[in-house]
C-alpha positions as CSV (number, residue, x, y, z in Angstrom):
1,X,-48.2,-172.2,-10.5
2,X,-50.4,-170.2,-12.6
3,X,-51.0,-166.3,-12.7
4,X,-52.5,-163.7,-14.3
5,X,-49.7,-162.1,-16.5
6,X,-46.3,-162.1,-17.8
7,X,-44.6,-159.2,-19.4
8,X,-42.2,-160.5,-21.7
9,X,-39.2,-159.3,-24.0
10,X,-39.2,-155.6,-22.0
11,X,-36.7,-153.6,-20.9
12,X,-37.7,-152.7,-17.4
13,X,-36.1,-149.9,-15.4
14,X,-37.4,-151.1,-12.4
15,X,-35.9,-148.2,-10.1
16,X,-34.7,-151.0,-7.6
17,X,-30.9,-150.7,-6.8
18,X,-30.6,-154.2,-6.3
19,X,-32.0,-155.2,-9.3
20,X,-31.7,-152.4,-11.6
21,X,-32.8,-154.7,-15.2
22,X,-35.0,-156.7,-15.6
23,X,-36.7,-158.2,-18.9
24,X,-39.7,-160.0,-17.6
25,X,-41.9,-159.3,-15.2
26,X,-45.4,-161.5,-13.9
27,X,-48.7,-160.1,-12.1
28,X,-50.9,-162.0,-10.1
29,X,-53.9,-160.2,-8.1
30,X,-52.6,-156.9,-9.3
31,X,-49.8,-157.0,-7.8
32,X,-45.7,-158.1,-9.2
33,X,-45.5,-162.1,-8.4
34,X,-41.5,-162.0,-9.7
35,X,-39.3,-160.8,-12.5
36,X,-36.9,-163.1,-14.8
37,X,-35.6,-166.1,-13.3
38,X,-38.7,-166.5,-10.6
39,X,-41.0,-166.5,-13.6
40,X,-39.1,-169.6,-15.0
41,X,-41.7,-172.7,-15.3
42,X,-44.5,-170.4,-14.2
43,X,-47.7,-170.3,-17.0
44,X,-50.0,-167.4,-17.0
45,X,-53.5,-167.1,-18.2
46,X,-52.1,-163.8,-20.4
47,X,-48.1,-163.5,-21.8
48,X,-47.7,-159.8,-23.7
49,X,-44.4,-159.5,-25.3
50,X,-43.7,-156.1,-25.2
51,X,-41.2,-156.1,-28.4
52,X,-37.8,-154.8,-26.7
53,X,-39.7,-151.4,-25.4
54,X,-38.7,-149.3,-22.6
55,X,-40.7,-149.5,-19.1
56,X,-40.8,-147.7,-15.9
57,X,-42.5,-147.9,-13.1
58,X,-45.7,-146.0,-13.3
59,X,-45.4,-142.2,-13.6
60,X,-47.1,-141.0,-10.2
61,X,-48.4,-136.8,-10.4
62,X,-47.6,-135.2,-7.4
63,X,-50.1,-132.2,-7.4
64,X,-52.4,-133.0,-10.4
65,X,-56.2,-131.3,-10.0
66,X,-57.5,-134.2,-11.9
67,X,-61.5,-132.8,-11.8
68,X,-60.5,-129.4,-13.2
69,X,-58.0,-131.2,-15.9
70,X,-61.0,-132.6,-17.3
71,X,-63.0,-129.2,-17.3
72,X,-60.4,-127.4,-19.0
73,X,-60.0,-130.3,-21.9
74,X,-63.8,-129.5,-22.3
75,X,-63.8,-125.5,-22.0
76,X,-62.8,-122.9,-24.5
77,X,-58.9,-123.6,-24.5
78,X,-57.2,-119.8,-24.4
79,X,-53.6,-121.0,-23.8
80,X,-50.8,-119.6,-24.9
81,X,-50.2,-121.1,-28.4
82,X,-53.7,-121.4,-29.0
83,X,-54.2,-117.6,-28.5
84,X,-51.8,-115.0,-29.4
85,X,-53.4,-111.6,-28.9
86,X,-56.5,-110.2,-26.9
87,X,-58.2,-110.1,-30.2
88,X,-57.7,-113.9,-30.4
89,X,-59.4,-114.2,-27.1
90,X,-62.6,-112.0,-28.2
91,X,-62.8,-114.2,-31.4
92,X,-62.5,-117.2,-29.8
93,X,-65.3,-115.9,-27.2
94,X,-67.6,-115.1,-30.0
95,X,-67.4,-117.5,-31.8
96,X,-67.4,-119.9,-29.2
97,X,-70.8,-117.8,-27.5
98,X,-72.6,-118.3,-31.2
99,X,-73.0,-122.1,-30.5
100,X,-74.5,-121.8,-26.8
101,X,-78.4,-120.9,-26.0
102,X,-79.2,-116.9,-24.6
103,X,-77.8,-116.8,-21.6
104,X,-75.6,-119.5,-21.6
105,X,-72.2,-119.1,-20.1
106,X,-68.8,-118.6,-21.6
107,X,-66.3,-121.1,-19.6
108,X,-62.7,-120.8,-20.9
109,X,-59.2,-121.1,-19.4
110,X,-55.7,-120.9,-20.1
111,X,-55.2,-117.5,-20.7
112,X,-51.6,-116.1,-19.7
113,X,-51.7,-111.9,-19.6
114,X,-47.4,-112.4,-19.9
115,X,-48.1,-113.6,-23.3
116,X,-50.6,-110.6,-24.4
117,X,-51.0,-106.7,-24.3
118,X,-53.3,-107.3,-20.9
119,X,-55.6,-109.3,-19.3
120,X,-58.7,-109.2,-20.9
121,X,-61.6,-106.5,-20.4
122,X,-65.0,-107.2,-19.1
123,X,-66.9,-105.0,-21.7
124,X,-64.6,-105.8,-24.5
125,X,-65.8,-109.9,-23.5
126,X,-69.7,-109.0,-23.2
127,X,-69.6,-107.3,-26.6
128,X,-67.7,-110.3,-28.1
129,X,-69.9,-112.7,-26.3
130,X,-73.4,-110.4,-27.7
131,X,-74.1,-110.5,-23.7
132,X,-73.9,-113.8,-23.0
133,X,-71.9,-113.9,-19.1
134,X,-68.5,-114.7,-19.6
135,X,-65.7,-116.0,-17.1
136,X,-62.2,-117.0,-18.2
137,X,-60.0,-118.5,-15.7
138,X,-56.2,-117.4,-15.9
139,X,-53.8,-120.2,-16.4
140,X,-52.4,-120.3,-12.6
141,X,-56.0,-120.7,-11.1
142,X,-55.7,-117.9,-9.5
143,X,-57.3,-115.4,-11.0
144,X,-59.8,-114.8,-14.1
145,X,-61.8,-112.2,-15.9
146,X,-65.7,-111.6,-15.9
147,X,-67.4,-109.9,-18.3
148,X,-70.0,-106.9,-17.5
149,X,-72.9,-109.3,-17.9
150,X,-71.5,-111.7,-15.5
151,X,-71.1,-109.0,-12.7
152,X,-74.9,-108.2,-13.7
153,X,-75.6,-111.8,-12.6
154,X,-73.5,-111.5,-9.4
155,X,-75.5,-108.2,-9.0
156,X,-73.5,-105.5,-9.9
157,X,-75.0,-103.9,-13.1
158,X,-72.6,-101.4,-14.7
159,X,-69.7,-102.7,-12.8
160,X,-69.8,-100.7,-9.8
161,X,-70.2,-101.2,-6.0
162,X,-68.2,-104.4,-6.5
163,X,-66.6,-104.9,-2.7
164,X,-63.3,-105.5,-1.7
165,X,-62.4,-109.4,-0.7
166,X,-59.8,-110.3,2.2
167,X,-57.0,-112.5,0.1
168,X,-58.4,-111.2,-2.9
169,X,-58.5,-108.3,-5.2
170,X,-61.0,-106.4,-7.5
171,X,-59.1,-104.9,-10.6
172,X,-60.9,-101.4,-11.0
173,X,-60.3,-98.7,-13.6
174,X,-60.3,-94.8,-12.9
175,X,-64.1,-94.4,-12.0
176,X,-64.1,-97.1,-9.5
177,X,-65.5,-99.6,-11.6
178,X,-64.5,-103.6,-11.4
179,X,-62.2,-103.7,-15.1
180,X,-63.0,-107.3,-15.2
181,X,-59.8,-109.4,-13.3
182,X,-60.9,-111.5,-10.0
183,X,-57.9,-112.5,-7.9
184,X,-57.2,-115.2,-5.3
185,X,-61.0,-115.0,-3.2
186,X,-62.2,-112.5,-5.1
187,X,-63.2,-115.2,-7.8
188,X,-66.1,-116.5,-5.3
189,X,-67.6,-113.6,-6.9
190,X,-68.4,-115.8,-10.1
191,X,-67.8,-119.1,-8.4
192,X,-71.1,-118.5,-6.5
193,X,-73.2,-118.5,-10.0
194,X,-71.4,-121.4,-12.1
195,X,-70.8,-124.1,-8.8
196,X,-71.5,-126.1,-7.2
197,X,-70.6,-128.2,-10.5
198,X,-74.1,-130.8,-11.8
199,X,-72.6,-134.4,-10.7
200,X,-72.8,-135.4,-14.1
201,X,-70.7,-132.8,-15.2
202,X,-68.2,-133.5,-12.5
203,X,-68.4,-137.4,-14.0
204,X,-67.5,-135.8,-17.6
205,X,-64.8,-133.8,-16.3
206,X,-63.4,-137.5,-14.2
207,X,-63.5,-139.4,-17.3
208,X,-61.7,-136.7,-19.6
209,X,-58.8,-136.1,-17.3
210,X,-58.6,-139.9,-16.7
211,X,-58.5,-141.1,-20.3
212,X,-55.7,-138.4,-20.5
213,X,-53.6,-139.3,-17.7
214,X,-53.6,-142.7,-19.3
215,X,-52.6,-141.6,-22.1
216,X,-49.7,-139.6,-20.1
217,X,-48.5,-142.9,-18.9
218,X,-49.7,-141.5,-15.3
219,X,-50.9,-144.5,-12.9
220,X,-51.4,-142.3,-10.0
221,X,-52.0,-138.6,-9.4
222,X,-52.8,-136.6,-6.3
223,X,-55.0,-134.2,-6.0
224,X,-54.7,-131.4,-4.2
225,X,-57.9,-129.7,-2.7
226,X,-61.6,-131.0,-3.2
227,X,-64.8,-130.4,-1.4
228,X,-64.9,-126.0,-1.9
229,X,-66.3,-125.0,-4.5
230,X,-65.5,-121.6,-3.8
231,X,-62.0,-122.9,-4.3
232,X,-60.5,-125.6,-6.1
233,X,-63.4,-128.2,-5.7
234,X,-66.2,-129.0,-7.9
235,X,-69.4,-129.7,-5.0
236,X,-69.1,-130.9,-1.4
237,X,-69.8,-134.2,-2.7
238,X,-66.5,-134.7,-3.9
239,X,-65.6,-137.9,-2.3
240,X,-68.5,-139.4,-3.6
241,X,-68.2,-138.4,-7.4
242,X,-64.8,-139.8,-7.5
243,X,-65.9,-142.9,-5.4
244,X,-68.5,-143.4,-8.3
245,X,-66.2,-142.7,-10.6
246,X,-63.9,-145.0,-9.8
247,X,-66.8,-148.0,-8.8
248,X,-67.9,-147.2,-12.4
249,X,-64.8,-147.9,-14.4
250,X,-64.9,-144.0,-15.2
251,X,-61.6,-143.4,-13.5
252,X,-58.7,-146.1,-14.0
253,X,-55.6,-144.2,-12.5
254,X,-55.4,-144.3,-9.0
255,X,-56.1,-141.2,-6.9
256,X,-55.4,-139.9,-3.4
257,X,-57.5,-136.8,-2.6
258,X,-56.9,-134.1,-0.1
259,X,-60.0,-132.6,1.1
260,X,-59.6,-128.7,0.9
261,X,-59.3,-127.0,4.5
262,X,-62.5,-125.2,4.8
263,X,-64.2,-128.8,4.5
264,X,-62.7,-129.4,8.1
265,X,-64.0,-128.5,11.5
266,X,-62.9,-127.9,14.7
267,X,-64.0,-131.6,16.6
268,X,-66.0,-131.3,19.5
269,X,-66.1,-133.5,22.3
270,X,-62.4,-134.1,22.5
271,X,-61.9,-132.5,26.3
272,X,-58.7,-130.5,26.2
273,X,-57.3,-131.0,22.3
274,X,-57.7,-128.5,19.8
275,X,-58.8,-131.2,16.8
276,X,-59.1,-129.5,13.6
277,X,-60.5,-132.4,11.5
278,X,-63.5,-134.7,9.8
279,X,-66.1,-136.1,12.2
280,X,-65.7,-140.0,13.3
281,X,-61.8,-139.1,13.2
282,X,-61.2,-139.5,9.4
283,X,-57.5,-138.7,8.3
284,X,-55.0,-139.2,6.0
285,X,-54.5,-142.9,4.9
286,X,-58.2,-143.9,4.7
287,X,-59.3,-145.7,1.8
288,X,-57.5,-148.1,-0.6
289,X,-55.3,-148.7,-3.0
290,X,-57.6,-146.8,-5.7
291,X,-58.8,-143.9,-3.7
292,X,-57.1,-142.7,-0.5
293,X,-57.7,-139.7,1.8
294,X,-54.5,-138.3,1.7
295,X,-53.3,-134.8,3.5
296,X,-55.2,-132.1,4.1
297,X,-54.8,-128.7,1.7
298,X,-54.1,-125.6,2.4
299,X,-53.4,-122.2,0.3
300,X,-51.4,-120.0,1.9
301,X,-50.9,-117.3,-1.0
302,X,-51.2,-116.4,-4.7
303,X,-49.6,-117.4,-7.9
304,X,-45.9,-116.1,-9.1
305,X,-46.8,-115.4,-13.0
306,X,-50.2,-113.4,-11.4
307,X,-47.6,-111.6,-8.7
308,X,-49.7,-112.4,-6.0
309,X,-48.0,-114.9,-4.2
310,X,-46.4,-113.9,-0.6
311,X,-42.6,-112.0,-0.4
312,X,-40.1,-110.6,1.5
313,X,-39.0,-108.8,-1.8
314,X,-41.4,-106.9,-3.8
315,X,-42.0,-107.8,-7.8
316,X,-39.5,-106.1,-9.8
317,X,-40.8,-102.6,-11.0
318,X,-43.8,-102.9,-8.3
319,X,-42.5,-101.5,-5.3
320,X,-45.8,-101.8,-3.4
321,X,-46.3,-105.0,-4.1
322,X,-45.4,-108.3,-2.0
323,X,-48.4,-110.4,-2.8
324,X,-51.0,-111.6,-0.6
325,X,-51.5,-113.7,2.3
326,X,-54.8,-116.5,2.1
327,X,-55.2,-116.5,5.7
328,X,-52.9,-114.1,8.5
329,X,-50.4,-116.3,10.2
330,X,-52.9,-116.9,12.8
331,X,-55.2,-118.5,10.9
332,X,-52.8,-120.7,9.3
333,X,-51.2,-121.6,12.7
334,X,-54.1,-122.8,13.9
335,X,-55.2,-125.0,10.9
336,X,-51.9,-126.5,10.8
337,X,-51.4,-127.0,14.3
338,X,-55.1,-128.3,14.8
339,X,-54.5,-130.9,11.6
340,X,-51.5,-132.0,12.9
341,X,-52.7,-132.8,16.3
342,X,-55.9,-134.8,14.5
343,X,-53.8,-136.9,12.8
344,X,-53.7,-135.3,9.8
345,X,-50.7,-134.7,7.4
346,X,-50.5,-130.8,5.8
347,X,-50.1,-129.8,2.3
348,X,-49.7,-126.3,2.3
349,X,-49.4,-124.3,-1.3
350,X,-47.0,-121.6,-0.4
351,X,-45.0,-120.2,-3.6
352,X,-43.6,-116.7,-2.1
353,X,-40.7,-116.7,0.6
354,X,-43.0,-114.7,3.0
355,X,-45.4,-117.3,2.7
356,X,-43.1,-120.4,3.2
357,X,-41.8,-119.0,6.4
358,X,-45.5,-118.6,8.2
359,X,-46.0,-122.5,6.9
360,X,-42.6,-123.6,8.5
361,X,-43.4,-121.8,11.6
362,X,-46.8,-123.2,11.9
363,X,-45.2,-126.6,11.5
364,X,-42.7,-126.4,14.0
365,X,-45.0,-124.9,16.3
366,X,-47.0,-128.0,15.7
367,X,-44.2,-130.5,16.0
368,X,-43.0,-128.5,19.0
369,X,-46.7,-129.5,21.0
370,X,-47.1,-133.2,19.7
371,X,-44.0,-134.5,18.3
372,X,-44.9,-136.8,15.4
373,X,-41.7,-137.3,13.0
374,X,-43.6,-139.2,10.2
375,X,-46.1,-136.7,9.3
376,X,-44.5,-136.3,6.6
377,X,-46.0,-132.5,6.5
378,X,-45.5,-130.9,2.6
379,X,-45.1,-127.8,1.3
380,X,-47.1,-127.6,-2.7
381,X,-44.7,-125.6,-5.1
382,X,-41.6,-124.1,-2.4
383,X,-41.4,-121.9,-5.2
384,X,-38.9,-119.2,-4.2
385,X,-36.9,-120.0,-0.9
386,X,-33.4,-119.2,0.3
387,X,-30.6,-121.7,1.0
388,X,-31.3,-121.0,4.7
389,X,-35.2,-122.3,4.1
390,X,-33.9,-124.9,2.2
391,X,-32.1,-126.6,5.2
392,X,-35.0,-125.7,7.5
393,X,-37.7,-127.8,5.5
394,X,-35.6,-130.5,5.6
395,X,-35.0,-130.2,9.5
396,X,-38.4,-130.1,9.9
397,X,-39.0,-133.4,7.7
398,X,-40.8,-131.6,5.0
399,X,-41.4,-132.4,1.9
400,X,-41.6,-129.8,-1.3
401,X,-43.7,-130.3,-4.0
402,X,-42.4,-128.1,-7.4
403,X,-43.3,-128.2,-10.4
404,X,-41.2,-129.1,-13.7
405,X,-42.9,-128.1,-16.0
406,X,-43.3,-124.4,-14.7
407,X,-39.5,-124.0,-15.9
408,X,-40.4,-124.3,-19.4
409,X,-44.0,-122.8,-19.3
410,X,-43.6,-120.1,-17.0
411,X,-39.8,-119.5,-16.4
412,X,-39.3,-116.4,-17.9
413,X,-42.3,-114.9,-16.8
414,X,-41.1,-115.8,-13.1
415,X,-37.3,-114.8,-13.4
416,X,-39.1,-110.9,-15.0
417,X,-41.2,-110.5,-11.7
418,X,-38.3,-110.8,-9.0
419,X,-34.7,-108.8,-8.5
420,X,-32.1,-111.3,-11.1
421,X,-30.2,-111.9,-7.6
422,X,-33.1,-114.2,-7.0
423,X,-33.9,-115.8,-9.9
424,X,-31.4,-118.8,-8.9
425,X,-33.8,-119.1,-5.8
426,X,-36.8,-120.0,-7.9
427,X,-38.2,-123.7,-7.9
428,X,-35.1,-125.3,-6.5
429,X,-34.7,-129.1,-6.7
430,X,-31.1,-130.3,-6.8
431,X,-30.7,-128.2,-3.8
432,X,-33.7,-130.3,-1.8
433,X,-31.8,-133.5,-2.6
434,X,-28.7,-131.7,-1.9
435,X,-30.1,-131.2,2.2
436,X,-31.5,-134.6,2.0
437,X,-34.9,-134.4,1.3
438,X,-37.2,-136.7,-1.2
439,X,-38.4,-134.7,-4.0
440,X,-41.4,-135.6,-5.8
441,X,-42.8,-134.8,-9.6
442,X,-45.9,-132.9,-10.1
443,X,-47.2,-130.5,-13.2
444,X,-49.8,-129.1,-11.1
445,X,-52.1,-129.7,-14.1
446,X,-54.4,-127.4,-15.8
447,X,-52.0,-125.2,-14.3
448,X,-49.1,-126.6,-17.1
449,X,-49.9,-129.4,-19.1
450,X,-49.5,-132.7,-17.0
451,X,-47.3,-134.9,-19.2
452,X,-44.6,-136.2,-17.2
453,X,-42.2,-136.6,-20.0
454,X,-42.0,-132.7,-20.7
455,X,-41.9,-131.9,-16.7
456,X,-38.8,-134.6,-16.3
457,X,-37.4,-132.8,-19.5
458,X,-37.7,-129.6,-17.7
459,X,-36.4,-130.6,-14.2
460,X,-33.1,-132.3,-16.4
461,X,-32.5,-129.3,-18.5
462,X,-34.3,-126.0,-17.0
463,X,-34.2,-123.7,-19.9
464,X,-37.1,-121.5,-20.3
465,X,-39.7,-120.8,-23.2
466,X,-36.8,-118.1,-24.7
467,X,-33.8,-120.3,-24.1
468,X,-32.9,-118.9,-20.7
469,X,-31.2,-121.7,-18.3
470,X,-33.6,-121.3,-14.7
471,X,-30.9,-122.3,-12.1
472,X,-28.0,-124.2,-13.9
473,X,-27.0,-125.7,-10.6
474,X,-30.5,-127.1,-9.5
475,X,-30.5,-129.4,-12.8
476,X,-31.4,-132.9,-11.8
477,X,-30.1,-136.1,-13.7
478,X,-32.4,-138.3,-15.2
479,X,-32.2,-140.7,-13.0
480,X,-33.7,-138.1,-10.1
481,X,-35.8,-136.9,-12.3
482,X,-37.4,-140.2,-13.0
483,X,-36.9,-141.5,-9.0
484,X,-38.9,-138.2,-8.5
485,X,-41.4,-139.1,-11.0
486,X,-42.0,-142.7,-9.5
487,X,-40.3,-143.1,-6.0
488,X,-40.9,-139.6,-4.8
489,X,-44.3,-138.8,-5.0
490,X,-45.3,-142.7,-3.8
491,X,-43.4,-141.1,-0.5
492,X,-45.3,-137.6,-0.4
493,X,-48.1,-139.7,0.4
494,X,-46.9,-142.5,2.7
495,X,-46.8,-144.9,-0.3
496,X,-43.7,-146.1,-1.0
497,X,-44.7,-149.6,0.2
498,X,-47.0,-149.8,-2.6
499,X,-45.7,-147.9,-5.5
500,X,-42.3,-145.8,-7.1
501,X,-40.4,-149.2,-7.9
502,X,-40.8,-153.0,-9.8
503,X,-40.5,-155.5,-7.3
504,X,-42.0,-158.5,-5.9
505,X,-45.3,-157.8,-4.1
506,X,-45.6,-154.3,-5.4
507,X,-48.5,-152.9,-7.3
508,X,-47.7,-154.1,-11.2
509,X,-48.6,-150.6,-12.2
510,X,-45.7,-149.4,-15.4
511,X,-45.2,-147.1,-18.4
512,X,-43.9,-148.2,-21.6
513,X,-42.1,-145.6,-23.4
514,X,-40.9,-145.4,-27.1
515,X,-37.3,-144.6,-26.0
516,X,-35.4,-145.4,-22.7
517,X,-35.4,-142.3,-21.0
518,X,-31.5,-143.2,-19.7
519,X,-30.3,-144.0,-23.0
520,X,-31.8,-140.9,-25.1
521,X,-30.4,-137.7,-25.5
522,X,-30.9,-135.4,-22.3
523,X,-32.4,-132.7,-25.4
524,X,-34.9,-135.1,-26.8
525,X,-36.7,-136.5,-23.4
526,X,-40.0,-134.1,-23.8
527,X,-39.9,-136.1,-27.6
528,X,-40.3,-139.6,-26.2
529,X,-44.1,-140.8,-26.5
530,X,-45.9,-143.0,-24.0
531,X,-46.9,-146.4,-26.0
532,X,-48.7,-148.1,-22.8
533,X,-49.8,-148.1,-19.6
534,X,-50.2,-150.9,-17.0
535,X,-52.1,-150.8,-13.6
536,X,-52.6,-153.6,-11.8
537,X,-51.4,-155.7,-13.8
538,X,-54.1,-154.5,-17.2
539,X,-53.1,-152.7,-20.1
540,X,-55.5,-149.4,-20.2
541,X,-53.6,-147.8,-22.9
542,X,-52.2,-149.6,-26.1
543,X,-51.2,-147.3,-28.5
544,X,-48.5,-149.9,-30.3
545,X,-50.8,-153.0,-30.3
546,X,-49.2,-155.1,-27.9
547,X,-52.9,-156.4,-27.3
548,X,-53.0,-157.5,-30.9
C-alpha cells in the first residue's frame, strides 16, 4: 500500500484516551490512514521526520472574526502596548493621516480607554488628522470614536443633532453635542459611510488573517457573524468572498461561518410554523469540510471592559448603569425560537447575567415547543453567571463559549467594573466542566490577540495583566485546556467526528510545537512557539525546515 504521507520521529499528543502516544502518524486523501505499527511496511509518496518535536491535534478557534482579524493587521494598530497615552493616539493619527490622499479615511483599532486618561475626542482626532474623517474602533468591537469631520460626512456638521440609537448610545458633552464615542448600534452611524467593505479588500483582509492563523498553529476557526455590515460583517456577499477565498488558495484554515441574524427571514410558505431562516431551507451543517454554515449569531448585549453588557448588578461606582440590551426579550425570543424550529442551531453573545438569563429563557422556550436535544444551542462568552446559571446551561445542553485570553488582556479591567463579591463569577470554566458541559477555546480575535498558546496559558493560570489571580478555583489543567482547544470547539459545531483528536480516519490536520505543552512548566506555556502546521495532511507553515 502506498499513501500520501508519513510523519515520522514526532511526539504526537493525539488527545485519544486509548492511544494517548504515538510517534508516527500516515495521511492519505487528507485524512489519518494509521499511526505506528499500522504504518509498518506501508511506503508513502512524502516521509517528513519531524526531529523529536511536540504535536497536537490542530488548534481549532472557537469564536475567531477571521475577516476583521485581517483588517485590524492592516489598520492603524492603537493597542495597548503600542499606545500609551491619548497623545500617542493623536500622533499616531497624524502621522498615520500624512500618508493617505485629502479626504481619505483614518481606520484604526485597538484602543482600550482602561489603559488611558479617556476615550479619545472627536475634535482633538480631526485636528490631528488636519480633517481627514477619522474612526477608531475600541478593542471589544463595540464601540469606537469619530472625529468631527466624520460626523460631517454622516451629516452632522458641528456635531449636533446626532440622534439617539435603540441598543446604542451617543456620548455627548455639556451642549448636547456628540463628544466623539459610538456604542453598540450607534456605530451604524460611521458603518454606513466606510461598508459595505470593496471585495478585494475583504480578499486582503482573508489572506492576512489566514497566513496568521497558520502561523498560530490554528487549523480551524469559527466565525461568528457575517453577512451585516452594519455589524460584524464586511458585505452581504460574505459567503461568497470566503468561498473565493478558499477556491483560490487564499484561505488554507478551515472555516465554519455563522451568518449574522439580521441576514435571516421569517420563511413564508410554511403553513402553521414560525420559520425564522435562509430561503431553500439552508441551516447549520451545509457545506464541507473547508467551509461549513455553521449556527446562526446573535448579540444580545454590549462588552464588559465598555460596561455595556447586560446586568442584574450595576458597574461598580455607576449606579445607573446595568448595560444594554441588543434586542428586548421579545425580539430575542422570537429569533431564537424561530431558528430553532428551522433547524438552525443558536449562538447567542450574551456577556452580562441579565443578558444570559433572556438567552436561557428563549432556549427553553424553544426546546419546550419542538424538542430537539442535539441542537447543541451556545452561548458566545457566558461572561458573568451565577452557580445557579451555571447548572441551568448545562440542563439545557448548552454550550459556553469564553474567552482565555480575556483573563490576561482584560482581567482587571473586568474584576474594577463589578462588586469584588462577583469577580469569582467572571468567565468561569472549571465550573462548566464541573456541571458537565464541553468547553471550547476561543480568543474572540481582534478582540484579544488569537494565539492559542497565550489563551491556554491564561485558562491554566488566570492571573491578570497586574498579577491578580481571576477565579483561583476555575483554573483548568492543561490537559482541559488543550481538550478545549482541540476537542471542544470540533463539538461546538457538531464536529467531533471530523476534528479535536489523531486517529484513524480523522482529518490529518496537527500543530507542532517547540515544547510539549504537558511537559513544560504551567508559567512558561504563552512562551512555547508554533514550528508547523499540518491540514490535511500538507505542511502550510514550516518555520523549523522540516520541508528541507
Amino acid at each position: 500500500m502506498r499513501i500520501d504521507a508519513i510523519f515520522t520521529n514526532g511526539r504526537f499528543r493525539t488527545m485519544d484516551p486509548d492511544y494517548p502516544l504515538a510517534s508516527r502518524v500516515g495521511v492519505f486523501g487528507g485524512r489519518i490512514a494509521g499511526l505506528d505499527a499500522e504504518l509498518d511496511g506501508v511506503q508513502a509518496a512524502e516521509v517528513i521526520d519531524l526531529r523529536g518535536a511536540a504535536v497536537f491535534p490542530g488548534f481549532h478557534d472557537a469564536h475567531f472574526h477571521l475577516s476583521l482579524t485581517g483588517a485590524r493587521l492592516a489598520a492603524l494598530d492603537l493597542r495597548p502596548g503600542k499606545v500609551r497615552s491619548l497623545a500617542d493616539i493623536y500622533a499616531a493619527v497624524a502621522e498615520h493621516a500624512r500618508t493617505l490622499p485629502a479626504g481619505g479615511w483614518v481606520r484604526g483599532s485597538g484602543y482600550d480607554q482602561n489603559f488611558l486618561e479617556s476615550h479619545p475626542d472627536a475634535e482633538a482626532l480631526h485636528q490631528a488628522a488636519g480633517g481627514r474623517p477619522v474612526f477608531l474602533e475600541h478593542v471589544s468591537g463595540h464601540m469606537g470614536t469619530a472625529s468631527t469631520r466624520a460626523f460631517e460626512l454622516a451629516g452632522y456638521p458641528g456635531r449636533l443633532g446626532v440622534p439617539d440609537f435603540a441598543g446604542g448610545h451617543v456620548d455627548r458633552d455639556g451642549e448636547g453635542r456628540a463628544s466623539g464615542l459610538l456604542q453598540e448600534r450607534a456605530m451604524v452611524l460611521i458603518y454606513d459611510l466606510v461598508r459595505p467593505m470593496d471585495l478585494g479588500e475583504v480578499q486582503r483582509n482573508l489572506g492576512l488573517a489566514g497566513r496568521q492563523t497558520l502561523r498560530y498553529g490554528l487549523t480551524s476557526v469559527t466565525e461568528p457573524g457575517v453577512g451585516d455590515h452594519r455589524m460584524v460583517g464586511n458585505t452581504p456577499l460574505d459567503f461568497h468572498s470566503y468561498q473565493q477565498a478558499v477556491e483560490e488558495g487564499t484561505l488554507r484554515t478551515r472555516v465554519t461561518l455563522m451568518p449574522y441574524c439580521t441576514t435571516l427571514h421569517a420563511v413564508e410558505g410554511m403553513k402553521g410554523r414560525n420559520l425564522f431562516g435562509l430561503d431553500l431551507g439552508i441551516r447549520t451543517g451545509l457545506g464541507d469540510d473547508r467551509l461549513r454554515v455553521g449556527p446562526v449569531k446573535i448579540v444580545a448585549d454590549g462588552s464588559f471592559i465598555g460596561r455595556s453588557a447586560a446586568m442584574h448588578h450595576c458597574y461598580h461606582g455607576e449606579p445607573h448603569n446595568h448595560g444594554v440590551m441588543q434586542y428586548d426579550a421579545e425580539e430575542l425570543r422570537a429569533m431564537i425560537t424561530g431558528a430553532h424550529a428551522a433547524g438552525w442551531t443558536v449562538a447567542t453573545h450574551a456577556i452580562g447575567d441579565a443578558a444570559i438569563d433572556h438567552v436561557m429563557d428563549a432556549v427553553e422556550e424553544a426546546q419546550r415547543i419542538l424538542p430537539r436535544p442535539g441542537a447543541r444551542h451556545r452561548i458566545e462568552h457566558f461572561a458573568l453567571a451565577s452557580d445557579a446559571q451555571v447548572a441551568r446551561a448545562a440542563a439545557l445542553g448548552l454550550t459556553a463559549v469564553p474567552q482565555g485570553t480575556f483573563i490576561s488582556d482584560f482581567g482587571d479591567g473586568m474584576m474594577d467594573a463589578v462588586e469584588p463579591a462577583l469577580a469569582p463569577l467572571i468567565y468561569r470554566m472549571k465550573s462548566l466542566l464541573n456541571a458537565g458541559m464541553v468547553l471550547p477555546g476561543s480568543t474572540d480575535s481582534p478582540v484579544s490577540d488569537g494565539n492559542p498558546l497565550v489563551s491556554i496559558h491564561d485558562m491554566v493560570n488566570r492571573r491578570t495583566a497586574s498579577g491578580r489571580i481571576l477565579g483561583a478555583g476555575e483554573r483548568l489543567t492543561v490537559a482541559e485546556a488543550v481538550r478545549a482547544y482541540t476537542f471542544g470547539s470540533a463539538y461546538a459545531v457538531g464536529q467531533e467526528q471530523d476534528k479535536g483528536a489523531l486517529r484513524h480516519g480523522m482529518l490529518a490536520d496537527f500543530t507542532v510545537l517547540s515544547e510539549d505543552l504537558f511537559q513544560v512548566d504551567p508559567s512558561r506555556i504563552r512562551e512555547t512557539e508554533v514550528v508547523a502546521t499540518v491540514v490535511g495532511g500538507e505542511m502550510l507553515y514550516d518555520a523549523a525546515g522540516f520541508l528541507g
